[in-house]
Jmol script that loads the backbone (N, CA, C; Angstrom):
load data "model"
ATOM      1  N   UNK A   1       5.370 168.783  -1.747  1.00  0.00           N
ATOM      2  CA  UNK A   1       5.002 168.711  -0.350  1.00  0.00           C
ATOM      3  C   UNK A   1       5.796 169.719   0.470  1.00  0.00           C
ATOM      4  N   UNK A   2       5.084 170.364   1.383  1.00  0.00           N
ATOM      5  CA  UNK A   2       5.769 170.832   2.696  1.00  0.00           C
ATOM      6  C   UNK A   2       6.833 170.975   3.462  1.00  0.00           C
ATOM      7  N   UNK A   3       8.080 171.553   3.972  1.00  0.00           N
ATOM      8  CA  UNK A   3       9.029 170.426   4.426  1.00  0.00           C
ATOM      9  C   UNK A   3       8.974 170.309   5.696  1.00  0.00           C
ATOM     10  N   UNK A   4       8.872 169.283   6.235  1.00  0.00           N
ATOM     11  CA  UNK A   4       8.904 169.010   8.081  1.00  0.00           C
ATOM     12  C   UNK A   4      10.484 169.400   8.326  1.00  0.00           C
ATOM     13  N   UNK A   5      11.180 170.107   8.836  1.00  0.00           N
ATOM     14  CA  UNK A   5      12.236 170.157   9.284  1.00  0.00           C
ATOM     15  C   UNK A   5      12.197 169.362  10.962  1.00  0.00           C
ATOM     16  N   UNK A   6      13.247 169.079  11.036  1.00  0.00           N
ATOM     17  CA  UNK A   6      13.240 168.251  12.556  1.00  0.00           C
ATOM     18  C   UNK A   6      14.681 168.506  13.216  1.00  0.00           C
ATOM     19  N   UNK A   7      15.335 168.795  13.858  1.00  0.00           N
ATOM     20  CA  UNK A   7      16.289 169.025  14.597  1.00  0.00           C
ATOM     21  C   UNK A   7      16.589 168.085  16.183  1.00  0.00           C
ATOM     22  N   UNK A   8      17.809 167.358  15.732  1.00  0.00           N
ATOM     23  CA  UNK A   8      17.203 166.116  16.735  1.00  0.00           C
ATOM     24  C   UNK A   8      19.160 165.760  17.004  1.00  0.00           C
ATOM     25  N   UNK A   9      19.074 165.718  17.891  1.00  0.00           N
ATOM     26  CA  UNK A   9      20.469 165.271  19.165  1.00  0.00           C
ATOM     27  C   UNK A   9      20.580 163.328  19.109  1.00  0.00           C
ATOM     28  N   UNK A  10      21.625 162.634  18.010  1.00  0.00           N
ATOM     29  CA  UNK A  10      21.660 161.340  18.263  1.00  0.00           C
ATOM     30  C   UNK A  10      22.877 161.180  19.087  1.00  0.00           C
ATOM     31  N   UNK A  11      22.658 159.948  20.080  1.00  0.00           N
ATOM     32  CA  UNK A  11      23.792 160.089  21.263  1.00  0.00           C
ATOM     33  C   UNK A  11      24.357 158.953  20.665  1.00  0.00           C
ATOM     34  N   UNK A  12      26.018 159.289  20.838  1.00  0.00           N
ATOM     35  CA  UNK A  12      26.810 157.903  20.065  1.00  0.00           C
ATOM     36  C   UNK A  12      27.315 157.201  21.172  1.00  0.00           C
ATOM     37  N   UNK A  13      28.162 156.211  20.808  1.00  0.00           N
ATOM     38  CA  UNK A  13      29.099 155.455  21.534  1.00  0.00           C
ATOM     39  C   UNK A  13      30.604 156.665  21.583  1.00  0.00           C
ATOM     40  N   UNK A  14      31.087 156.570  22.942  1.00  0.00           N
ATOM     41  CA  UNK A  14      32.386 157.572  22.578  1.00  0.00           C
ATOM     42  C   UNK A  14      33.535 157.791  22.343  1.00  0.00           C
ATOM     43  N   UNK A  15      33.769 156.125  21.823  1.00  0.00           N
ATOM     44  CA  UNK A  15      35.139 155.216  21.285  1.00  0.00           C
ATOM     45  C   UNK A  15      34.971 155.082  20.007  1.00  0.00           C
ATOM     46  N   UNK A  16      35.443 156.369  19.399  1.00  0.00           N
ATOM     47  CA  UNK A  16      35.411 156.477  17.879  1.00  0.00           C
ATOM     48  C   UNK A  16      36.329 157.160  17.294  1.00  0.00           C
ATOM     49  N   UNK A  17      37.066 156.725  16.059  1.00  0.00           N
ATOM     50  CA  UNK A  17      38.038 157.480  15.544  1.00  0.00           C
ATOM     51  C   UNK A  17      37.697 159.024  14.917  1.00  0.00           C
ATOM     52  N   UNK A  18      39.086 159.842  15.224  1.00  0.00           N
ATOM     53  CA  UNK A  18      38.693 161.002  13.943  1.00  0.00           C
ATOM     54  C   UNK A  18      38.147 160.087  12.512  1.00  0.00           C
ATOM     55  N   UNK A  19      38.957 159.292  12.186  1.00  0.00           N
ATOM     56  CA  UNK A  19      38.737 158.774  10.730  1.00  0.00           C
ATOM     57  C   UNK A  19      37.456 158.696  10.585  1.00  0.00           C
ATOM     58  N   UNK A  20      36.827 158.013  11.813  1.00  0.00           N
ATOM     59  CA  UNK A  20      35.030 157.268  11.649  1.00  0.00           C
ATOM     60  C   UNK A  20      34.280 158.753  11.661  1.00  0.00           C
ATOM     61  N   UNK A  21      34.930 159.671  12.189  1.00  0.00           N
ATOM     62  CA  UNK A  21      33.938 160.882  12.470  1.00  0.00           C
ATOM     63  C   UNK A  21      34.184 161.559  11.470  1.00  0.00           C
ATOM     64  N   UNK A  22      35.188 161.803  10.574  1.00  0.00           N
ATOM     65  CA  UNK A  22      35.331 162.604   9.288  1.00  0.00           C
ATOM     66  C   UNK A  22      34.753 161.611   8.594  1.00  0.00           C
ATOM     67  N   UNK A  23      34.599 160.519   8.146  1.00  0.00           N
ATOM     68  CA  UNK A  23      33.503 159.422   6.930  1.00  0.00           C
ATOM     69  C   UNK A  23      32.263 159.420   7.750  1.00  0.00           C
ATOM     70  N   UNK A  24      31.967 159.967   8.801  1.00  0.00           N
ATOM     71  CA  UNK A  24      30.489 160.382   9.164  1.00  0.00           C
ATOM     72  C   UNK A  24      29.653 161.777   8.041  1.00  0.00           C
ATOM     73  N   UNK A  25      30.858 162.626   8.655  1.00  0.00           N
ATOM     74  CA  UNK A  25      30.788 164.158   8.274  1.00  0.00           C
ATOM     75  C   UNK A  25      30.664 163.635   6.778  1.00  0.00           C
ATOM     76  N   UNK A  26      31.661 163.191   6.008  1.00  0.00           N
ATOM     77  CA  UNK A  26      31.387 163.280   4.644  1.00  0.00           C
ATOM     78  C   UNK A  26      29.869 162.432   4.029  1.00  0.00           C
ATOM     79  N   UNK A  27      29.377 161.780   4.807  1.00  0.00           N
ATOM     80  CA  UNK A  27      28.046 160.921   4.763  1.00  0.00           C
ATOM     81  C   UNK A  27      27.037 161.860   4.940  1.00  0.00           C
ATOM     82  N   UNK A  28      27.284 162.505   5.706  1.00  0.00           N
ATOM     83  CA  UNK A  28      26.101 163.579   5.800  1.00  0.00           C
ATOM     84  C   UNK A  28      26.114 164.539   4.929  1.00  0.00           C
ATOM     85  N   UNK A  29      27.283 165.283   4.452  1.00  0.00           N
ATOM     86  CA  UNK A  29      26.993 166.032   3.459  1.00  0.00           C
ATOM     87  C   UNK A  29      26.719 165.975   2.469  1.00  0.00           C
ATOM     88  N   UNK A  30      26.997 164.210   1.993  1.00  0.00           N
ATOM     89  CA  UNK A  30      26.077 163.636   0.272  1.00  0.00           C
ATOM     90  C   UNK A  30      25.375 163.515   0.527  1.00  0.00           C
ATOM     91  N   UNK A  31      24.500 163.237   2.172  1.00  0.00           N
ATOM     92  CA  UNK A  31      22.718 162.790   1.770  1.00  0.00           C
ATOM     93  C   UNK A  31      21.883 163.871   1.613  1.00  0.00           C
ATOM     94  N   UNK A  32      20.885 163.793   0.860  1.00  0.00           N
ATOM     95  CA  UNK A  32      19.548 164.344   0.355  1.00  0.00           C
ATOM     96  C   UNK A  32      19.304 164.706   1.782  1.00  0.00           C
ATOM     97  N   UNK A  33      18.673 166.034   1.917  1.00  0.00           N
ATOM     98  CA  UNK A  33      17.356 166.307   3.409  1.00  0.00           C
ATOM     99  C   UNK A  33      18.021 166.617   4.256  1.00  0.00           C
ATOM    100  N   UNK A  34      19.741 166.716   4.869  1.00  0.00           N
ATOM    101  CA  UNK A  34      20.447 166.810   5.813  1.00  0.00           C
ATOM    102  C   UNK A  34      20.710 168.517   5.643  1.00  0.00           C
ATOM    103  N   UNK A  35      20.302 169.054   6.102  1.00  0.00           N
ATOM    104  CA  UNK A  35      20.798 170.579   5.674  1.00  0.00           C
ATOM    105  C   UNK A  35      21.992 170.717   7.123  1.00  0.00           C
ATOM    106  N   UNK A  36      22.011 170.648   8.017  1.00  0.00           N
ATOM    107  CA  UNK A  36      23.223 171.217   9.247  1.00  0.00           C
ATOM    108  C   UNK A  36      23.149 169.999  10.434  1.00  0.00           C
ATOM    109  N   UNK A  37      24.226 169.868  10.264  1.00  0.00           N
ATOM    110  CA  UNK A  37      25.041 168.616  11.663  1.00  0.00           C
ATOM    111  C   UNK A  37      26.262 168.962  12.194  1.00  0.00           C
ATOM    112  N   UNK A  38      26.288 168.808  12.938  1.00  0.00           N
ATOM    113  CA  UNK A  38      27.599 169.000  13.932  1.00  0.00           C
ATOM    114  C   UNK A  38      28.083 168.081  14.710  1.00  0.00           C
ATOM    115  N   UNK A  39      29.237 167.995  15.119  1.00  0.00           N
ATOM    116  CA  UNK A  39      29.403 167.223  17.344  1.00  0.00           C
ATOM    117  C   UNK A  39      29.243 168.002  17.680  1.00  0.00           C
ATOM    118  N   UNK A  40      28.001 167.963  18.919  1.00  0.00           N
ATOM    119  CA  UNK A  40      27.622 169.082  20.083  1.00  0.00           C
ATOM    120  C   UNK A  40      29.442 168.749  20.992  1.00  0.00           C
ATOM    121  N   UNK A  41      29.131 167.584  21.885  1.00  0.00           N
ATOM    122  CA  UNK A  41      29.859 167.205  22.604  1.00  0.00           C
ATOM    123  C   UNK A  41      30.206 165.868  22.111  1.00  0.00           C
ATOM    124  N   UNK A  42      31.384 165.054  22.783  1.00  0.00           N
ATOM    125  CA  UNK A  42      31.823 163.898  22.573  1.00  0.00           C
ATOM    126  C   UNK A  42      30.547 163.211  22.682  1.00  0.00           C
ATOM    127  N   UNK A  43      29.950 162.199  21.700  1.00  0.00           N
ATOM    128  CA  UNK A  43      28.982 161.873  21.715  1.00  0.00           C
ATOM    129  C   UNK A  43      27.513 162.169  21.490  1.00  0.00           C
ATOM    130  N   UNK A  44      27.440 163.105  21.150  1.00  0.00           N
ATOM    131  CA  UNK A  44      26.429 163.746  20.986  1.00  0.00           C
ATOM    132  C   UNK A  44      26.617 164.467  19.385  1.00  0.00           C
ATOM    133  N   UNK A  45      25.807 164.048  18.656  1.00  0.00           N
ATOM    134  CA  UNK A  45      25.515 164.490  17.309  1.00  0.00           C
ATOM    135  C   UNK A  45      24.314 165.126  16.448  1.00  0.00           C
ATOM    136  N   UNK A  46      24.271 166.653  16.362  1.00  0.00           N
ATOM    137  CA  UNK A  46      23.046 167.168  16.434  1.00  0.00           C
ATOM    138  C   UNK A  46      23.132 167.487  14.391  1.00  0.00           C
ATOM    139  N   UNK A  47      21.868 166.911  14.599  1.00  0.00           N
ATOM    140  CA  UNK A  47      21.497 166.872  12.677  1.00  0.00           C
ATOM    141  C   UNK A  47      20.058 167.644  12.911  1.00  0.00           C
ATOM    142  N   UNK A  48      19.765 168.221  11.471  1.00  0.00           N
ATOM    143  CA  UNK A  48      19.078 169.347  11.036  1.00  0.00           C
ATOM    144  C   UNK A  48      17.981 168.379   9.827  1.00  0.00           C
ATOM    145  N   UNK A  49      17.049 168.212   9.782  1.00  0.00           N
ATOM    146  CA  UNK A  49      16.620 167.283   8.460  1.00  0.00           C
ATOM    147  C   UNK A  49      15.506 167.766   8.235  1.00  0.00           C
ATOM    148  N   UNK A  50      15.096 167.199   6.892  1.00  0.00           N
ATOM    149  CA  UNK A  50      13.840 167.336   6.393  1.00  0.00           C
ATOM    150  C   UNK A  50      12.909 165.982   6.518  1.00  0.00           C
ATOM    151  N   UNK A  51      12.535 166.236   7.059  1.00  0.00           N
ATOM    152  CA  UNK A  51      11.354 164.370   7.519  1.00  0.00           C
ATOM    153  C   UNK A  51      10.485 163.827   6.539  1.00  0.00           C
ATOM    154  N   UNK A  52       9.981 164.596   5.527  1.00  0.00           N
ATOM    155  CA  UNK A  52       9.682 164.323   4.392  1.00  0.00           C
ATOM    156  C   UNK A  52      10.420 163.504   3.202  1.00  0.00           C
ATOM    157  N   UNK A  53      11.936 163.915   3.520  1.00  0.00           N
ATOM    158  CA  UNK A  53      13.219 162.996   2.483  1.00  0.00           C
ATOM    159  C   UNK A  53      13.655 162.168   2.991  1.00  0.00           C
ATOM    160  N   UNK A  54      14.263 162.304   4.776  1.00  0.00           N
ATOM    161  CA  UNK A  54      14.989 161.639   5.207  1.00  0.00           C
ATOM    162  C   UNK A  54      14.518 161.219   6.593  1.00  0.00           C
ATOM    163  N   UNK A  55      14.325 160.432   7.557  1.00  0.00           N
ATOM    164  CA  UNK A  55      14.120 159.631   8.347  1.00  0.00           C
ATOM    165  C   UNK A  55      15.092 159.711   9.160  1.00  0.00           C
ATOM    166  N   UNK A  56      15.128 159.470  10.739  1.00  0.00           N
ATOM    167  CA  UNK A  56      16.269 159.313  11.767  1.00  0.00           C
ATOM    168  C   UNK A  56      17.158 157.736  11.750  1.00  0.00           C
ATOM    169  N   UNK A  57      15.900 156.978  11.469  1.00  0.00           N
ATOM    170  CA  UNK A  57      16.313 155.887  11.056  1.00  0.00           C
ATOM    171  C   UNK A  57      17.477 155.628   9.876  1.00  0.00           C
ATOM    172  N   UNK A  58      17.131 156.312   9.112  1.00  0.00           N
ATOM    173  CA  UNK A  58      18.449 156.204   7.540  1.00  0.00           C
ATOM    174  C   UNK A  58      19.331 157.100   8.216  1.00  0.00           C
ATOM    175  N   UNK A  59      19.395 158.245   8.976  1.00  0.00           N
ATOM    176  CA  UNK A  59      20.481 159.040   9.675  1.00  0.00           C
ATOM    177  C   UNK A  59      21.494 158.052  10.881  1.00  0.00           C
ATOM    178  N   UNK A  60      20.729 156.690  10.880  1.00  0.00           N
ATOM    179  CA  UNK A  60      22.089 155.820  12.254  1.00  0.00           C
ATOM    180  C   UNK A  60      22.329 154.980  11.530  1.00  0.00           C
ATOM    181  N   UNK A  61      21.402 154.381  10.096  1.00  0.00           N
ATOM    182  CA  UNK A  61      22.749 153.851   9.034  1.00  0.00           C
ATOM    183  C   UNK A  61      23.535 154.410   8.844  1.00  0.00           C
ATOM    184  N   UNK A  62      23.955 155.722   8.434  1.00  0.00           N
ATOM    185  CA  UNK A  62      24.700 156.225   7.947  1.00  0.00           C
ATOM    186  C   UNK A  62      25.805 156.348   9.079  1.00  0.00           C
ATOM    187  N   UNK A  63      25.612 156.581  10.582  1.00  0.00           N
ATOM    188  CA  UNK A  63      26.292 156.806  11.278  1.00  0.00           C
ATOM    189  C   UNK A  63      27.212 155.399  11.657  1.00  0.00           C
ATOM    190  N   UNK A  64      26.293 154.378  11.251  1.00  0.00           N
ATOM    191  CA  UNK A  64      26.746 152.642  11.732  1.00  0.00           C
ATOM    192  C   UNK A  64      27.824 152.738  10.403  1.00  0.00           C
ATOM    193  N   UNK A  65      27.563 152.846   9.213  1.00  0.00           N
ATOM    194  CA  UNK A  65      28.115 152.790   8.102  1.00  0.00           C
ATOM    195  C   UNK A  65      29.330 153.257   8.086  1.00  0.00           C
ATOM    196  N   UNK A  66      29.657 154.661   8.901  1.00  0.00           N
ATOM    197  CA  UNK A  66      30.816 155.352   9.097  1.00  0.00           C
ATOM    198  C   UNK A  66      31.678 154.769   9.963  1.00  0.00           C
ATOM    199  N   UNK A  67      31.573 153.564  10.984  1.00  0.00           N
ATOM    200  CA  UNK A  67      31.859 152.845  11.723  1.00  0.00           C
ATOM    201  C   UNK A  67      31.726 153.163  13.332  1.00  0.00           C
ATOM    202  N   UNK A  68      30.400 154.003  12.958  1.00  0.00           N
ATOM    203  CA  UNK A  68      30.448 155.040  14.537  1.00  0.00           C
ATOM    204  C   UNK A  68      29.235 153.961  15.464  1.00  0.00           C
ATOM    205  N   UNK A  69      29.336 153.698  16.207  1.00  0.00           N
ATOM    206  CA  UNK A  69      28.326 153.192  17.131  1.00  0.00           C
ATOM    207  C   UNK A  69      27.791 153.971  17.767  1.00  0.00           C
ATOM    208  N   UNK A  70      26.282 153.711  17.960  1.00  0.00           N
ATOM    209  CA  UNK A  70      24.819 154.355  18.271  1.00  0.00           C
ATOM    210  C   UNK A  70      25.337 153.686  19.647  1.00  0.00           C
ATOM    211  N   UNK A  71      24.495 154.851  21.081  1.00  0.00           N
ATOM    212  CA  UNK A  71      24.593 154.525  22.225  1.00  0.00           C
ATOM    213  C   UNK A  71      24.049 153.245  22.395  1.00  0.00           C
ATOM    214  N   UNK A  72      24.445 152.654  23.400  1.00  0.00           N
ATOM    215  CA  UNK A  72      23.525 151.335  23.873  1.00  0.00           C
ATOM    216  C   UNK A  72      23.018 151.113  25.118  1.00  0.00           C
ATOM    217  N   UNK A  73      22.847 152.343  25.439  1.00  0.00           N
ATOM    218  CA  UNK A  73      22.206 152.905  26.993  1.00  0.00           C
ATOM    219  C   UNK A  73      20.636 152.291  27.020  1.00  0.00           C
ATOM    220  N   UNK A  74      20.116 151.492  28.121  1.00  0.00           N
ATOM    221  CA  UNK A  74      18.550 151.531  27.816  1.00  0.00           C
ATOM    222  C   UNK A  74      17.776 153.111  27.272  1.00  0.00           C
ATOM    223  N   UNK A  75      18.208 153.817  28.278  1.00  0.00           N
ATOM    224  CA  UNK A  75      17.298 155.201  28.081  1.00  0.00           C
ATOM    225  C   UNK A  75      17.516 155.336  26.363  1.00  0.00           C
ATOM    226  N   UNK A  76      18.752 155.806  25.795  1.00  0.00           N
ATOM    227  CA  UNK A  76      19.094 156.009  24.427  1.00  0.00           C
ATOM    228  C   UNK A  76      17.879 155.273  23.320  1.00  0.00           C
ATOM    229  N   UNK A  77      18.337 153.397  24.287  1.00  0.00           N
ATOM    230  CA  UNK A  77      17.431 152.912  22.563  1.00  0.00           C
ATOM    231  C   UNK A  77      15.924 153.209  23.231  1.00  0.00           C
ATOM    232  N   UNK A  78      15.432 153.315  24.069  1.00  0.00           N
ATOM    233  CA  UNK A  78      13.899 153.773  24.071  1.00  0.00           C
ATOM    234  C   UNK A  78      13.670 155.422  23.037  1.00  0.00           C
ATOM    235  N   UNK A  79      14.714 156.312  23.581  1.00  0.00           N
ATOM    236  CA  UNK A  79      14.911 157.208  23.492  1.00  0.00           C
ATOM    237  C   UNK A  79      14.700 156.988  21.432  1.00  0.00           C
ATOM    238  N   UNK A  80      15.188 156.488  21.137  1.00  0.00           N
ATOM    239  CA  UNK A  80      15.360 156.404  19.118  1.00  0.00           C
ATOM    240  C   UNK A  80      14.284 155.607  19.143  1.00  0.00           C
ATOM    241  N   UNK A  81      13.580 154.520  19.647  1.00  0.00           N
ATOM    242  CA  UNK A  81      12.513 153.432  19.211  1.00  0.00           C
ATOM    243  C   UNK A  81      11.227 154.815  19.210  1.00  0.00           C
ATOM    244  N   UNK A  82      10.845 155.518  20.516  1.00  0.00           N
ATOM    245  CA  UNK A  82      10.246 156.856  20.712  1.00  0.00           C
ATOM    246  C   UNK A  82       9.939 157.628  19.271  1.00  0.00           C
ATOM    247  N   UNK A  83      11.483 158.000  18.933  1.00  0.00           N
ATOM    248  CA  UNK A  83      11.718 158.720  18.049  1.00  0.00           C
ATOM    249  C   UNK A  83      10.910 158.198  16.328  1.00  0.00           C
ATOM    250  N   UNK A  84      11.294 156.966  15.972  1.00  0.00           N
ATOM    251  CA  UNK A  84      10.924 156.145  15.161  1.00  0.00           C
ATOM    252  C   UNK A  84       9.690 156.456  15.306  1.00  0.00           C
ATOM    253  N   UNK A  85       8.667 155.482  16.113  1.00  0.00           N
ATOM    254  CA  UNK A  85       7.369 155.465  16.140  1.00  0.00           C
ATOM    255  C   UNK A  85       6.822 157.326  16.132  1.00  0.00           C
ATOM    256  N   UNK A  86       6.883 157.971  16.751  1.00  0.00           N
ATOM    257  CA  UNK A  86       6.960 159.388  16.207  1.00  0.00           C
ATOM    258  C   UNK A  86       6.890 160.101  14.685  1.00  0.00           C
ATOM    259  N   UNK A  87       7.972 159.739  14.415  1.00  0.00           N
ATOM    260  CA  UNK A  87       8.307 160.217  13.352  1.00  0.00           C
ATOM    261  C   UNK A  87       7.370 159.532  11.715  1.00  0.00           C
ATOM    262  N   UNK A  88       7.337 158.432  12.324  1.00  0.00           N
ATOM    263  CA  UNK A  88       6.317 157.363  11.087  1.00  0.00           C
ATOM    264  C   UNK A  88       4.821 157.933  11.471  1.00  0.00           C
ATOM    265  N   UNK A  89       4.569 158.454  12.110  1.00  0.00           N
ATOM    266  CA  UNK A  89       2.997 158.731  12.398  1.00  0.00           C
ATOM    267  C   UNK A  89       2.932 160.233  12.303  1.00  0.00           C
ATOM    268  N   UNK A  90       3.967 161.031  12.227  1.00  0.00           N
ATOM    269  CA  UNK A  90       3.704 162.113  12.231  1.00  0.00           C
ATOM    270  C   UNK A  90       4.282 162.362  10.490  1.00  0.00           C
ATOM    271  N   UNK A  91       4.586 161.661   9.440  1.00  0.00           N
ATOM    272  CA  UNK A  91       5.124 161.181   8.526  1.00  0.00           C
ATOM    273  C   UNK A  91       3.956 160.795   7.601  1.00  0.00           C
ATOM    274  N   UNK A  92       3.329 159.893   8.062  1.00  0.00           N
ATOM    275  CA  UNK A  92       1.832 159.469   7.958  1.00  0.00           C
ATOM    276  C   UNK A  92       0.576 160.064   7.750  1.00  0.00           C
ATOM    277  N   UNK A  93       0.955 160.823   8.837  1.00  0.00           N
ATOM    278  CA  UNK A  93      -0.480 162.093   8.748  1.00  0.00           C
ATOM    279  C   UNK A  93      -0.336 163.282   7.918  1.00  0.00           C
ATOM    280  N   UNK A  94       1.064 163.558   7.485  1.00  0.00           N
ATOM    281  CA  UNK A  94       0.960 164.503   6.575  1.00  0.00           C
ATOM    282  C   UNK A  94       0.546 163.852   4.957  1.00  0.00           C
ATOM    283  N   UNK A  95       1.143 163.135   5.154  1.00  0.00           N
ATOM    284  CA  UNK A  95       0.711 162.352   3.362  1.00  0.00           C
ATOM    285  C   UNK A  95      -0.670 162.059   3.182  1.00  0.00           C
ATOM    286  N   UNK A  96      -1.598 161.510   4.167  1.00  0.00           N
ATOM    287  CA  UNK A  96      -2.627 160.969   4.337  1.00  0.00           C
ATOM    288  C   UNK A  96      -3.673 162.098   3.729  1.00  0.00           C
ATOM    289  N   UNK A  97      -4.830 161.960   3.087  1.00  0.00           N
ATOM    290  CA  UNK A  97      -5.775 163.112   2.642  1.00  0.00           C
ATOM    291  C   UNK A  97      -6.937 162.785   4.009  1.00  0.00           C
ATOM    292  N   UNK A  98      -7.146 164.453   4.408  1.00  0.00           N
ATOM    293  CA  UNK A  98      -8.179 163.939   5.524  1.00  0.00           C
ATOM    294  C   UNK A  98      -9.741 163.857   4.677  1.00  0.00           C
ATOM    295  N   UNK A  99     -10.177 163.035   5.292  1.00  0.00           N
ATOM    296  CA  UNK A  99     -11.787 162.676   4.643  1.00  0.00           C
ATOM    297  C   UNK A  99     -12.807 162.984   5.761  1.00  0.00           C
ATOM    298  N   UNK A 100     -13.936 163.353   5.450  1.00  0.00           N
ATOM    299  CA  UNK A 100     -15.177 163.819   6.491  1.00  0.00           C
ATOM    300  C   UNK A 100     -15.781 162.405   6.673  1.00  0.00           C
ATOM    301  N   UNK A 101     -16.012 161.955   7.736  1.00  0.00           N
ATOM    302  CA  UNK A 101     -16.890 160.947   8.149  1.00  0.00           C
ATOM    303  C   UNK A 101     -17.975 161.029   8.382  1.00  0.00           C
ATOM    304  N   UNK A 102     -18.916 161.874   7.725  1.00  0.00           N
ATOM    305  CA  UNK A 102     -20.047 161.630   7.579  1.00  0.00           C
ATOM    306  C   UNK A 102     -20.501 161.648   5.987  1.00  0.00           C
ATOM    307  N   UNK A 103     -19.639 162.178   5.321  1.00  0.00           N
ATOM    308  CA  UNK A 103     -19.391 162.166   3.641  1.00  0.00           C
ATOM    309  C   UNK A 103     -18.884 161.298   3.409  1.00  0.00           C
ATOM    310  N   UNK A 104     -19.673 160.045   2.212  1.00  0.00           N
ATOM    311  CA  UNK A 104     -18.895 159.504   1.560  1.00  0.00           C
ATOM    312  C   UNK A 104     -18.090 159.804   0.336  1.00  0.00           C
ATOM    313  N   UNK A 105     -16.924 159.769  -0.117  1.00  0.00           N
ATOM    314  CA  UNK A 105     -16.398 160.069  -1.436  1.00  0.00           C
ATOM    315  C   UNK A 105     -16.644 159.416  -2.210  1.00  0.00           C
ATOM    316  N   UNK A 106     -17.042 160.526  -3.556  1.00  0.00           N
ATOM    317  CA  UNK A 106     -18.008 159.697  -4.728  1.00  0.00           C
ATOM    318  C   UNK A 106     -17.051 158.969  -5.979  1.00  0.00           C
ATOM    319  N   UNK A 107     -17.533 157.827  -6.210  1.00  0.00           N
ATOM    320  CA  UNK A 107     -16.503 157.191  -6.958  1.00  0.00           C
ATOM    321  C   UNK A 107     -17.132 157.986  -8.347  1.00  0.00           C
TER     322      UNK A 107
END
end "model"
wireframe off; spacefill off
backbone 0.3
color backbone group
C-alpha cells in the first residue's frame, strides 16, 4: 500500500519531567511509522507518521505511557476526537476497493 504521511502538532499537559520527555523520545523512536518528532514548544509535540501503520490514537498511548499527559483543554479534546474521526475515514477509504453502482460484481 501507499504511504499516507500525516504531520500533526499533539498539545500536552506542561507539568512534565525531562525523565517523562526522554521515555517519550525513546517511545517514538521504537515505533513502526514514526519517521520525525520533536518539542515544537513547551507543550507542543510535532510527529511525522505514516497513517497506514500508525494512528494518532496509538501516538497518545505512547505519550500517556511515557507518563506525559495529553492537554485537557475543551478545544484540545475536540481538537484529537476531530482528528480520530478523520483519520478512520480517511484510513477507510483508502483500503476500501471502489465499485461502480450501476455494475454488479460477478461472483
Amino acid at each position: 500500500m501507499k504511504p499516507l504521511i500525516k504531520n500533526k502538532v499533539f498539545y500536552l499537559n506542561k507539568d512534565y519531567s525531562n525523565i517523562a520527555q526522554q521515555n517519550l523520545l525513546n517511545n517514538l523512536a521504537e515505533t513502526k511509522g514514526i519517521s520525525e518528532f520533536e518539542f515544537k514548544q513547551e507543550g507542543q509535540l510535532k510527529v511525522v507518521f505514516d497513517l497506514m501503520i500508525i494512528r494518532a490514537e496509538k501516538i497518545e498511548l505512547l505519550v500517556n505511557d511515557a507518563g506525559i499527559q495529553m492537554s485537557n483543554r475543551l478545544f484540545d479534546r475536540l481538537r484529537r476526537d476531530w482528528r480520530h474521526f478523520l483519520e478512520n475515514n480517511e484510513y477507510d477509504n483508502m483500503v476500501s476497493v471502489p465499485r461502480s453502482c450501476c455494475k454488479l460484481p460477478k461472483e
